[in-house]
Backbone atoms as SQL, in Angstrom:
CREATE TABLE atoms (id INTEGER PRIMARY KEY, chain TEXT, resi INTEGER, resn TEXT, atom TEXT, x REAL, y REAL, z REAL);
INSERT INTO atoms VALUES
  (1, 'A', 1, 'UNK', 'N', 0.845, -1.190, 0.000),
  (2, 'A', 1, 'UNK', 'CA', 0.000, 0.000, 0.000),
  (3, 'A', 1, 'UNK', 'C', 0.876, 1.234, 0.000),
  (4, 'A', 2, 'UNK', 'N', 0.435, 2.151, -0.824),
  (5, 'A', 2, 'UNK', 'CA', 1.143, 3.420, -0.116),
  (6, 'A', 2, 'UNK', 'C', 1.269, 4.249, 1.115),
  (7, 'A', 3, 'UNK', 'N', 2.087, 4.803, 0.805),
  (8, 'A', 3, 'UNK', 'CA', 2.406, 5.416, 2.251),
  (9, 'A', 3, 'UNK', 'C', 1.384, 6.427, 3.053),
  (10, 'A', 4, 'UNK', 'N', 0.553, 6.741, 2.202),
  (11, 'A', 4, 'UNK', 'CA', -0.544, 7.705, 2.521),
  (12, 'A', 4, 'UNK', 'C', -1.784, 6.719, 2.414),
  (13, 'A', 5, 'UNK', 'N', -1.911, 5.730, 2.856),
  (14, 'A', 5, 'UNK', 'CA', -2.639, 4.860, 2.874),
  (15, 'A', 5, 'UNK', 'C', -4.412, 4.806, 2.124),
  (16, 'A', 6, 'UNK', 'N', -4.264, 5.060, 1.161),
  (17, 'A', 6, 'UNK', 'CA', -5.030, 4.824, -0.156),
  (18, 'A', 6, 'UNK', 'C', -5.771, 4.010, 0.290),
  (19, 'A', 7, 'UNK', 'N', -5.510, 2.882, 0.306),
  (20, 'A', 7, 'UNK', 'CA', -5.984, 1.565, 0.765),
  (21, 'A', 7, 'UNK', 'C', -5.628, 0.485, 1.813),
  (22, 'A', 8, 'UNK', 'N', -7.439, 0.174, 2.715),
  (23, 'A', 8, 'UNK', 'CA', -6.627, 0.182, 3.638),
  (24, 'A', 8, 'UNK', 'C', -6.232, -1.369, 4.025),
  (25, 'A', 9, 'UNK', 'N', -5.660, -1.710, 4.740),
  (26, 'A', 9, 'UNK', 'CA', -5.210, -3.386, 4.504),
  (27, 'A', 9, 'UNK', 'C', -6.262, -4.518, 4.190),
  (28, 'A', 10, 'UNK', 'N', -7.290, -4.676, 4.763),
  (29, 'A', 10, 'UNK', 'CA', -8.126, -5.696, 4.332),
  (30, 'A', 10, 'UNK', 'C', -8.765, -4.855, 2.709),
  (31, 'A', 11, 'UNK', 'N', -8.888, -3.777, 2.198),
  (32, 'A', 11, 'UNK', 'CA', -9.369, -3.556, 0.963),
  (33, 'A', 11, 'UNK', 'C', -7.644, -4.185, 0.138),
  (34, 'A', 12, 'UNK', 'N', -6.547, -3.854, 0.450),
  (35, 'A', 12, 'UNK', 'CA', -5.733, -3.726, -0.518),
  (36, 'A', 12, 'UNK', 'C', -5.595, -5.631, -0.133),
  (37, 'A', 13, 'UNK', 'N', -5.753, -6.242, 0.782),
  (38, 'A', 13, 'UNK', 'CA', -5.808, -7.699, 0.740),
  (39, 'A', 13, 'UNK', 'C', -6.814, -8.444, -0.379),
  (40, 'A', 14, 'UNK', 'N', -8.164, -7.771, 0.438),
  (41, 'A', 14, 'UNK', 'CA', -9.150, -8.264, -0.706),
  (42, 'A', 14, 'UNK', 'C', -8.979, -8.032, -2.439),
  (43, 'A', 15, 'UNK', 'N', -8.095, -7.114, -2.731),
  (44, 'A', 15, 'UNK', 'CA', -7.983, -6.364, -4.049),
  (45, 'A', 15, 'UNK', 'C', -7.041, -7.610, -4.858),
  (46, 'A', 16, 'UNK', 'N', -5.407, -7.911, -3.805),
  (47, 'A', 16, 'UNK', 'CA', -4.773, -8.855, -4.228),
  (48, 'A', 16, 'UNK', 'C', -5.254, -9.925, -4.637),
  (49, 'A', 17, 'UNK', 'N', -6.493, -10.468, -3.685),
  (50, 'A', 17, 'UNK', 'CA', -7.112, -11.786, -4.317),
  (51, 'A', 17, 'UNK', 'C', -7.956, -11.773, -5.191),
  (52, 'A', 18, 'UNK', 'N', -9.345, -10.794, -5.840),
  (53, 'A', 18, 'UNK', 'CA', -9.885, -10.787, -6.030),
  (54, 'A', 18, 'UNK', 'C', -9.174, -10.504, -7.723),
  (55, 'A', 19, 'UNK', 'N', -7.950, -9.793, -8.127),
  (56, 'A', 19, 'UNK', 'CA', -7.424, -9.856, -9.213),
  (57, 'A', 19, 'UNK', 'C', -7.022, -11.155, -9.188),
  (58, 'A', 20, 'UNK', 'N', -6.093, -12.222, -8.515),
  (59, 'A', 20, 'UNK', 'CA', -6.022, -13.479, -8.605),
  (60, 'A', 20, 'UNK', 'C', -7.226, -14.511, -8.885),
  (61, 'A', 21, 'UNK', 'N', -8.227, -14.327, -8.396),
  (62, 'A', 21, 'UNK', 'CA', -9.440, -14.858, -8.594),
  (63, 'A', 21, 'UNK', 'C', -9.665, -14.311, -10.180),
  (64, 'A', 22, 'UNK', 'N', -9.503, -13.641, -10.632),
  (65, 'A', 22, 'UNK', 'CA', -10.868, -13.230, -11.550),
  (66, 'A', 22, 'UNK', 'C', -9.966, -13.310, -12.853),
  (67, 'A', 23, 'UNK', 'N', -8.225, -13.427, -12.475),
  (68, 'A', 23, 'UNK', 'CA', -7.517, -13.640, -13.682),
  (69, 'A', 23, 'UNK', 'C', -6.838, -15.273, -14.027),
  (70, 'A', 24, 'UNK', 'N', -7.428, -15.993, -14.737),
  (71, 'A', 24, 'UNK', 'CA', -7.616, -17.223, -15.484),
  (72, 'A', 24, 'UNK', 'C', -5.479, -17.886, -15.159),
  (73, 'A', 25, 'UNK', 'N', -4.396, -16.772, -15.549),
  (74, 'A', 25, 'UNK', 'CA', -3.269, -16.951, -15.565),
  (75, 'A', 25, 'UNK', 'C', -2.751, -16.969, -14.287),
  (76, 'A', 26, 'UNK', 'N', -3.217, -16.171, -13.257),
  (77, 'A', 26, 'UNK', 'CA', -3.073, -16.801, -11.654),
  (78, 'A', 26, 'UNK', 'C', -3.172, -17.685, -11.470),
  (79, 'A', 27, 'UNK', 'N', -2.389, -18.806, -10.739),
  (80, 'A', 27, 'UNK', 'CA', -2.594, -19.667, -10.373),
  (81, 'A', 27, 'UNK', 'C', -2.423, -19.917, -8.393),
  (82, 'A', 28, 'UNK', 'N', -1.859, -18.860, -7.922),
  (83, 'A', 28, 'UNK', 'CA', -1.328, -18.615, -6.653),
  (84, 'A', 28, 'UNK', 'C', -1.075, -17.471, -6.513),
  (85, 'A', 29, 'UNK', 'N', -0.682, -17.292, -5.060),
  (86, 'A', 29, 'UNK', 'CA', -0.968, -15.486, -4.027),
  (87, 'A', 29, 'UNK', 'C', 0.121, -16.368, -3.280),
  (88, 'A', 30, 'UNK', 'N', 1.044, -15.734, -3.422),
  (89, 'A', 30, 'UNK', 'CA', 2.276, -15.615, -1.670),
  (90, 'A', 30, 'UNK', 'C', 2.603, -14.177, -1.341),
  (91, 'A', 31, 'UNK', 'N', 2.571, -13.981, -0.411),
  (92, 'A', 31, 'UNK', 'CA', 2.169, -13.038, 0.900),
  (93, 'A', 31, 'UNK', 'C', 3.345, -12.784, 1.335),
  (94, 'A', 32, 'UNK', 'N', 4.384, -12.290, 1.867),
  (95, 'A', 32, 'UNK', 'CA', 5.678, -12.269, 2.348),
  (96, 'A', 32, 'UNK', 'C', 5.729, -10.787, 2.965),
  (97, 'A', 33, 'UNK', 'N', 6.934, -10.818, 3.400),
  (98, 'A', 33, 'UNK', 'CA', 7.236, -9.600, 4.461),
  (99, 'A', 33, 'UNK', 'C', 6.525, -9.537, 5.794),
  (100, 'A', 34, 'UNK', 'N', 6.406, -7.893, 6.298),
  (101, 'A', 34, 'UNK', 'CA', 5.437, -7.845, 7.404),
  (102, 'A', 34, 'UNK', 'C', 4.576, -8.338, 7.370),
  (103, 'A', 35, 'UNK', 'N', 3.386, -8.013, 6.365),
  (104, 'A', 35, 'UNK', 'CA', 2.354, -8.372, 6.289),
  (105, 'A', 35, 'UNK', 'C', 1.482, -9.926, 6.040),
  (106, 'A', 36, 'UNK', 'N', 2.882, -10.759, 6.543),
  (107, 'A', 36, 'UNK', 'CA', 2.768, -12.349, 6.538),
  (108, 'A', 36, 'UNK', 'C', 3.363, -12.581, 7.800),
  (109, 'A', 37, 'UNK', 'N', 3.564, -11.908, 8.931),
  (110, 'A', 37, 'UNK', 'CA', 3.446, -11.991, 9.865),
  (111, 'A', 37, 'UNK', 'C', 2.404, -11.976, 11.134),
  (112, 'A', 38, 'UNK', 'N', 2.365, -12.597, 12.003),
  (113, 'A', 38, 'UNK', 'CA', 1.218, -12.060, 12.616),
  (114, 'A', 38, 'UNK', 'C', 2.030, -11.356, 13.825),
  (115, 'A', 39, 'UNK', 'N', 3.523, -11.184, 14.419),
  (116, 'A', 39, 'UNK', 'CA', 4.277, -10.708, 14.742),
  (117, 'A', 39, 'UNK', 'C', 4.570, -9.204, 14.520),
  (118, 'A', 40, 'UNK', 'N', 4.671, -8.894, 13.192),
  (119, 'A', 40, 'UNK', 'CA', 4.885, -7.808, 12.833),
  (120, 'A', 40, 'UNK', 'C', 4.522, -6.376, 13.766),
  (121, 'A', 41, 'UNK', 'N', 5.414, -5.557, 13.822),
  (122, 'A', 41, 'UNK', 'CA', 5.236, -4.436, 14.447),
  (123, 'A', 41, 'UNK', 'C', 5.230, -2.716, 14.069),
  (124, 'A', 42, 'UNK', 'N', 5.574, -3.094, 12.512),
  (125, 'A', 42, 'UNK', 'CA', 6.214, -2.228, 11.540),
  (126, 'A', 42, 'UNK', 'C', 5.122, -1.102, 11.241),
  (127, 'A', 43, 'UNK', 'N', 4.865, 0.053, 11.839),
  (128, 'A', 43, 'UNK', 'CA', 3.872, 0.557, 11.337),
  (129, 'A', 43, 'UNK', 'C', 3.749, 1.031, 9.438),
  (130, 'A', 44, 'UNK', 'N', 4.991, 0.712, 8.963),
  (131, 'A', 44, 'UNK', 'CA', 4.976, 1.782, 7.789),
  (132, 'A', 44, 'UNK', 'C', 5.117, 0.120, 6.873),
  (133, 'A', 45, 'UNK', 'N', 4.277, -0.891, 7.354),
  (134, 'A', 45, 'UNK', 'CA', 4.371, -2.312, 6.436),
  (135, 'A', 45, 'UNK', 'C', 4.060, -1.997, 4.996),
  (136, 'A', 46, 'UNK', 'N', 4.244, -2.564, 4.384),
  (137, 'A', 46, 'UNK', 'CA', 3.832, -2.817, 2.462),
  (138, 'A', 46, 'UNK', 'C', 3.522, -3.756, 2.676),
  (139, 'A', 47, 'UNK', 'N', 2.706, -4.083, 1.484),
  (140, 'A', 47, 'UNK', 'CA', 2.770, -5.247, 0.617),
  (141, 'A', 47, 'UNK', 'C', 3.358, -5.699, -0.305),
  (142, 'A', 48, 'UNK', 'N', 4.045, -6.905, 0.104),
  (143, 'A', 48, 'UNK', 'CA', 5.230, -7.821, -0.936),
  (144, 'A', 48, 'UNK', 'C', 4.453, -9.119, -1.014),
  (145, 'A', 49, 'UNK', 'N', 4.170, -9.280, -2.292),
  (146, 'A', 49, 'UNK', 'CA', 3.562, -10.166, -2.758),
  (147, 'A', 49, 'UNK', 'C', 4.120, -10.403, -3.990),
  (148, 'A', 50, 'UNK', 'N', 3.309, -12.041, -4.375),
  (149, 'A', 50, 'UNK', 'CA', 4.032, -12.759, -5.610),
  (150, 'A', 50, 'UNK', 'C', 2.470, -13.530, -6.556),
  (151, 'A', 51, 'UNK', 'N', 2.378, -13.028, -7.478),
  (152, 'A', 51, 'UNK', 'CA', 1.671, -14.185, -8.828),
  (153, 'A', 51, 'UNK', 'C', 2.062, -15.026, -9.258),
  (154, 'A', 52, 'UNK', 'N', 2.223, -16.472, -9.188),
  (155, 'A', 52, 'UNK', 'CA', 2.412, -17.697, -9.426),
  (156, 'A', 52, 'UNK', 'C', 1.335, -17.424, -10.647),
  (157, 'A', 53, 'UNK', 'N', 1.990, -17.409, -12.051),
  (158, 'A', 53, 'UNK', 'CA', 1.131, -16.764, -12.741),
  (159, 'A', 53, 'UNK', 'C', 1.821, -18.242, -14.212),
  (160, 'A', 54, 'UNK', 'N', 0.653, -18.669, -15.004),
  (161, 'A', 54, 'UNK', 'CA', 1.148, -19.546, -16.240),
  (162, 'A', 54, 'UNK', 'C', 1.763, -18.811, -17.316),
  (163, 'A', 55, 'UNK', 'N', 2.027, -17.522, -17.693),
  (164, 'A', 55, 'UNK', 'CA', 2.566, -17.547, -18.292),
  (165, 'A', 55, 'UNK', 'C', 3.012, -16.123, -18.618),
  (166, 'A', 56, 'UNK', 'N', 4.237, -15.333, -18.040),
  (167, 'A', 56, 'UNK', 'CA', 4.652, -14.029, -17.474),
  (168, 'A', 56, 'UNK', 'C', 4.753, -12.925, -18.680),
  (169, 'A', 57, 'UNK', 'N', 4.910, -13.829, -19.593),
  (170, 'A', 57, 'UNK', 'CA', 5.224, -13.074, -20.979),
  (171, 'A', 57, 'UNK', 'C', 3.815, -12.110, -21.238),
  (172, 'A', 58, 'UNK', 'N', 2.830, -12.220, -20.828),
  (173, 'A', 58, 'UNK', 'CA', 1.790, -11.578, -21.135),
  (174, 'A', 58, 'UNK', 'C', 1.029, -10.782, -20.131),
  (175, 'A', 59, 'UNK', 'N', 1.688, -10.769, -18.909),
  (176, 'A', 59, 'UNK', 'CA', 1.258, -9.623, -18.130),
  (177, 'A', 59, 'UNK', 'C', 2.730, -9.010, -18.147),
  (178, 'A', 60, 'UNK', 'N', 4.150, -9.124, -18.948),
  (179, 'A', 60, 'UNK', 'CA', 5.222, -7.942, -19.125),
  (180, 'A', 60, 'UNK', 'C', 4.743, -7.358, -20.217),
  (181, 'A', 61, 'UNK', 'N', 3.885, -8.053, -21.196),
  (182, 'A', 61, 'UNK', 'CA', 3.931, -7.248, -22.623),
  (183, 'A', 61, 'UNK', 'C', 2.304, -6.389, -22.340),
  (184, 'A', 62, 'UNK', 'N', 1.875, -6.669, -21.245),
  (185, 'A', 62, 'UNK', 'CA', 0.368, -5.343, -21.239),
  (186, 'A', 62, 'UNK', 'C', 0.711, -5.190, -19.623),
  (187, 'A', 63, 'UNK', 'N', 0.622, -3.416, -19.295),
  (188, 'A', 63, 'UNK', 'CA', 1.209, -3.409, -17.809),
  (189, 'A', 63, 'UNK', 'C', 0.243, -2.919, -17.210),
  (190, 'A', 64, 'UNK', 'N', -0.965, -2.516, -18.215),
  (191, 'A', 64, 'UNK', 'CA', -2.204, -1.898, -16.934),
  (192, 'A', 64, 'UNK', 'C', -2.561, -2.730, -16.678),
  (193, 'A', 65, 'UNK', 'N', -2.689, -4.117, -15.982),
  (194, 'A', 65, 'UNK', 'CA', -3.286, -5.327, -14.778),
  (195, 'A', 65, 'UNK', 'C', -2.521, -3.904, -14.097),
  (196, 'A', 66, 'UNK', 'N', -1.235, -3.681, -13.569),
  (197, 'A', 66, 'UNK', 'CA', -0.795, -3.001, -12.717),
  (198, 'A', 66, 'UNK', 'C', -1.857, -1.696, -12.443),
  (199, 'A', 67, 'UNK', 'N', -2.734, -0.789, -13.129),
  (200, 'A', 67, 'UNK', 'CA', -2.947, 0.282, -12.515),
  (201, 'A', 67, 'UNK', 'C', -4.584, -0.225, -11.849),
  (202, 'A', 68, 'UNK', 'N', -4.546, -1.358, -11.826),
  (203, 'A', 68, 'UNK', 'CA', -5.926, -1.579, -10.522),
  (204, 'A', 68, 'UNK', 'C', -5.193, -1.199, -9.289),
  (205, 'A', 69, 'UNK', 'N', -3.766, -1.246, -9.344),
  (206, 'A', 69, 'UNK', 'CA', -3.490, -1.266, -7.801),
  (207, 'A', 69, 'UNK', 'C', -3.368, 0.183, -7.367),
  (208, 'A', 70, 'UNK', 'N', -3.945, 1.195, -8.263),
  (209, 'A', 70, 'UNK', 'CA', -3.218, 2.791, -7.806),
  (210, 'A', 70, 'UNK', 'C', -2.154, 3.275, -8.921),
  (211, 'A', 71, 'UNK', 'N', -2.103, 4.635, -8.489),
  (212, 'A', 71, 'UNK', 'CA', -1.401, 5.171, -9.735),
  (213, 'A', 71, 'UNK', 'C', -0.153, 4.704, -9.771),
  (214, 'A', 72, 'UNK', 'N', 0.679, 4.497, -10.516),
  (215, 'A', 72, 'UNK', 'CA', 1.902, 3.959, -10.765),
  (216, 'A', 72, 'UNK', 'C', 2.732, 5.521, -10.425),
  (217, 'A', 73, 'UNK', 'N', 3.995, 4.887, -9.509),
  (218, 'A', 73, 'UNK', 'CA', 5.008, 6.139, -9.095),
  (219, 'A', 73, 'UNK', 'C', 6.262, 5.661, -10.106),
  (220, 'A', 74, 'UNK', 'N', 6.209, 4.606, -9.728),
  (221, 'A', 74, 'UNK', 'CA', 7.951, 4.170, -10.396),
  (222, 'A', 74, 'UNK', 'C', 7.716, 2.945, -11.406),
  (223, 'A', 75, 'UNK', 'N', 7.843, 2.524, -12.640),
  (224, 'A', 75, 'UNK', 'CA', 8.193, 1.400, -13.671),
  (225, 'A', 75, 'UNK', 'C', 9.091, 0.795, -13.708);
């Protein structure tokens, strides 16, 4: 999430799955960092996540899947 918190963890959770769900080339969601902790203490956590995806060549060659998540800062 960004730092100005746009979205807030259970929306930007639900958002991660619900693009995994609804896209046919997902095949898996891994979760990592803070926010795969239940430990965590980090107030300024992100989300680091991974698409176990069939076939990568086609979400590098079209990149708006990326702007469901918010405006793009950096490419």
């Amino acid at each position: 999430a960004c730092g100005n918190n746009i979205h807030s963890d259970q929306a930007m959770m639900e958002l991660i799955l619900s693009i995994a769900t609804e896209d046919g080339r997902i095949r898996a969601v891994i979760l990592n960092g803070s926010h795969a902790s239940l430990n965590a203490t980090d107030r300024f956590q992100d989300f680091y996540f991974i698409y176990i995806v069939t076939d990568v060549s086609t979400f590098i060659m079209g990149l708006t899947w990326i702007d469901r998540f918010g405006e793009r800062m950096i490419l």
